[in-house]
C-alpha positions as CSV (number, residue, x, y, z in Angstrom):
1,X,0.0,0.0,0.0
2,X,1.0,3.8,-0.8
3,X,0.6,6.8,0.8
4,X,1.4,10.3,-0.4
5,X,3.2,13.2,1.6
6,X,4.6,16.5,-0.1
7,X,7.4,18.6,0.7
8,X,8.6,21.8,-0.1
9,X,10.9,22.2,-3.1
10,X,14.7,22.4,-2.1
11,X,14.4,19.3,0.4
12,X,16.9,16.7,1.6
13,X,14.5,14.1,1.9
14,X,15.6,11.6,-0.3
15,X,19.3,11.3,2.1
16,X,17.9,12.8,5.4
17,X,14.4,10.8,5.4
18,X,11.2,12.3,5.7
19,X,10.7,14.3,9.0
20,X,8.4,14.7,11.9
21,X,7.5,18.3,13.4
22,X,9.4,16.7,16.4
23,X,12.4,16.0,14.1
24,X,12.3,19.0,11.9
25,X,13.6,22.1,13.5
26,X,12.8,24.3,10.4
27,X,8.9,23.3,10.7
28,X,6.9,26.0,9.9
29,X,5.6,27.2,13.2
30,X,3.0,29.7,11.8
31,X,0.7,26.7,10.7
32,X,0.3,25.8,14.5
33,X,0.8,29.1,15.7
34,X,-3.4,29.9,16.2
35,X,-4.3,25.9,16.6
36,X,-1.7,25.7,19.8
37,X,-2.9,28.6,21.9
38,X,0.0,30.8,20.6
39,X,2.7,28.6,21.8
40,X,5.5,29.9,19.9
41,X,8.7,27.8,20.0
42,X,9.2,24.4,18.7
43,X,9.3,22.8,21.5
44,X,6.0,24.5,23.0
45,X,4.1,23.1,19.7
46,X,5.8,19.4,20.1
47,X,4.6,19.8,24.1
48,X,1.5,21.1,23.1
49,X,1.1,18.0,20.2
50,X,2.2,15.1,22.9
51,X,-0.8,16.8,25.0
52,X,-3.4,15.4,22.3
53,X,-2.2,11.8,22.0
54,X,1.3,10.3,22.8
55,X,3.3,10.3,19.4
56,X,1.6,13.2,17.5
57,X,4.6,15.3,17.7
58,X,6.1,11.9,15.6
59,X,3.4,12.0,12.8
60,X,3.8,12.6,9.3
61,X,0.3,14.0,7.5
62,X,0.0,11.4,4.6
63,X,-2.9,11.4,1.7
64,X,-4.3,7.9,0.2
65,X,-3.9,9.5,-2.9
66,X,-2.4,12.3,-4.8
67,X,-3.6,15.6,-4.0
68,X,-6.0,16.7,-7.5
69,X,-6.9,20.5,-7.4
70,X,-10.1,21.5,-9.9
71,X,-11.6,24.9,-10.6
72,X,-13.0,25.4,-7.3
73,X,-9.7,24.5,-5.5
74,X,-7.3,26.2,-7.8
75,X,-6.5,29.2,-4.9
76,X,-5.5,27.0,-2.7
77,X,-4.1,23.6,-3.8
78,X,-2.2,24.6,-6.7
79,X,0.2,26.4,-5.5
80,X,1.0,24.0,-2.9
81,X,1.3,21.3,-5.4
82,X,3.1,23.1,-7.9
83,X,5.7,24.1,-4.9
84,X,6.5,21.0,-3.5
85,X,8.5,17.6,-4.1
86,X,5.0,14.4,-3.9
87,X,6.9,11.3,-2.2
88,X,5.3,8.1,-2.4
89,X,5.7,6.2,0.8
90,X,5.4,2.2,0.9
91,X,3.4,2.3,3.9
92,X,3.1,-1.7,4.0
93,X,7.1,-2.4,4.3
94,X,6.9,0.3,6.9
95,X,4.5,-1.7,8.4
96,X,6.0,-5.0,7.8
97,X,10.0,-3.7,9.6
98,X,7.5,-2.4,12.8
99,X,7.8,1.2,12.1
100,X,4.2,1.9,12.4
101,X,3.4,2.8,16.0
102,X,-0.2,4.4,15.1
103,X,-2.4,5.8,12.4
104,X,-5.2,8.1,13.1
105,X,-7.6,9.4,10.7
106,X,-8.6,13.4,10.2
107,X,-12.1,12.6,8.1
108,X,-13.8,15.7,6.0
109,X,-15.2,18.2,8.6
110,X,-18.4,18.1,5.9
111,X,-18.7,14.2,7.5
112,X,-20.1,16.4,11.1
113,X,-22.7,18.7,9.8
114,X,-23.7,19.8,13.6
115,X,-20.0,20.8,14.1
116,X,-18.9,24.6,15.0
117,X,-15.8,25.3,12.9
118,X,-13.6,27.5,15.0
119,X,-10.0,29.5,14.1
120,X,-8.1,27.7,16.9
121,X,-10.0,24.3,16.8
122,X,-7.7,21.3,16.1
123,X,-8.5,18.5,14.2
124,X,-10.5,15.3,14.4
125,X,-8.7,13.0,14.5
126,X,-10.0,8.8,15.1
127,X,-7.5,5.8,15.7
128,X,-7.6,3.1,13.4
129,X,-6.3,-0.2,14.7
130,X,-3.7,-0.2,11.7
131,X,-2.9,0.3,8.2
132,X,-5.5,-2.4,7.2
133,X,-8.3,0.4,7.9
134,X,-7.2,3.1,5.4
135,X,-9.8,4.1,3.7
136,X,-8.4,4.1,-0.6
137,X,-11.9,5.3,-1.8
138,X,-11.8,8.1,-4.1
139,X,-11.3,12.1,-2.4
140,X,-13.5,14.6,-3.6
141,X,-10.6,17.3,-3.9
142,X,-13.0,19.9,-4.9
143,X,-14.6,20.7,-1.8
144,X,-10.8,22.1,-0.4
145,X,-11.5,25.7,1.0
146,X,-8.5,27.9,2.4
147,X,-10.8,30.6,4.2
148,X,-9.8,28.8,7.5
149,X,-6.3,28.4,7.0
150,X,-6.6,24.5,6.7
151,X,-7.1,24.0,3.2
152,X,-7.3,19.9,4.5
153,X,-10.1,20.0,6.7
154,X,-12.5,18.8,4.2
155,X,-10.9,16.0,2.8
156,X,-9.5,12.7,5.0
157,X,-6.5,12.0,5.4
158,X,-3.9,10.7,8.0
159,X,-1.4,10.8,10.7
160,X,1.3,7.5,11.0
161,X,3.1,8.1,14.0
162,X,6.5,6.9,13.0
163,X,9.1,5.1,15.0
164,X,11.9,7.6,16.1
165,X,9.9,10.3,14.0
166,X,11.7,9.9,10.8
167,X,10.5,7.8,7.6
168,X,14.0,6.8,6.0
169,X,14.8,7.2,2.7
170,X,14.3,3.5,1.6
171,X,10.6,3.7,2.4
172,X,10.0,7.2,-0.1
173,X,9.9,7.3,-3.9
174,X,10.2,11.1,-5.1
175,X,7.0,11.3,-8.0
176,X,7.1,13.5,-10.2
């Protein structure tokens, strides 16, 4: 089984591995910046992500397919795509050489129509009982809106806590 994680153009993945906020330094702290609270430093964020479930700090965000932007999407998925590396992860040898310590799901906020979408709110996040329970269905890319700042929030994807925090290179194909 694949999964799909991008990276910004300019990356060292391919020799370094592909890194966890925990074990990336130069993580962009702005993303978290209004999710957290305001923490601030690195290691405020990583405290703040052990706080929601032991390992989150050691998560990579991963898609079960390639991300697709369409017409309605265009503002803010193509840039993203067009500025980053797509690595194609083998999530089943990861599996297989004990890697794996948990997967969660984030499904589409549209899934919970009762649900109050706030600034600061954090995900949803569900843990599945492995990598068996990845959902491969077709993502409808098109319903991807940037006005919250979390252009992902309406389309699933997941979180694989990763051994150490670091998915080594033998495990990433660079797609282009």
């Amino acid at each position: 089984m694949k999964l799909y994680h991008y990276v910004k153009k300019g990356n060292n993945v391919l020799s370094k591995g592909l890194l966890s906020f925990a074990n990336n330094p130069d993580a962009d702290l702005h993303y978290y910046f209004k999710r957290t609270g305001g923490k601030t430093t690195h290691q405020e964020i990583c405290t703040w992500m052990e706080s929601c479930f032991a390992g989150r700090s050691r998560a990579v965000r991963v898609f079960s397919e390639p991300i697709q932007w369409t017409e309605k999407s265009i503002h803010c998925l193509k840039d993203f795509i067009d500025n980053a590396d797509m690595f194609e992860i083998d999530i089943s040898a990861m599996d297989k050489d004990g890697l794996i310590e948990a997967v969660y799901v984030s499904p589409s906020i549209l899934d919970f129509p009762d649900i109050t979408e706030e600034k600061s709110m954090d995900e949803i996040l569900q843990k599945l009982s492995g990598i068996n329970d990845i959902d491969y269905s077709p993502i409808d890319w098109s319903v991807c809106d940037d006005e919250l700042d979390r252009r992902f929030a309406f389309v699933r994807y997941y979180l694989i806590v990763v051994k150490d925090g670091v998915i080594p290179p033998k495990y990433l194909t660079l797609e282009s």
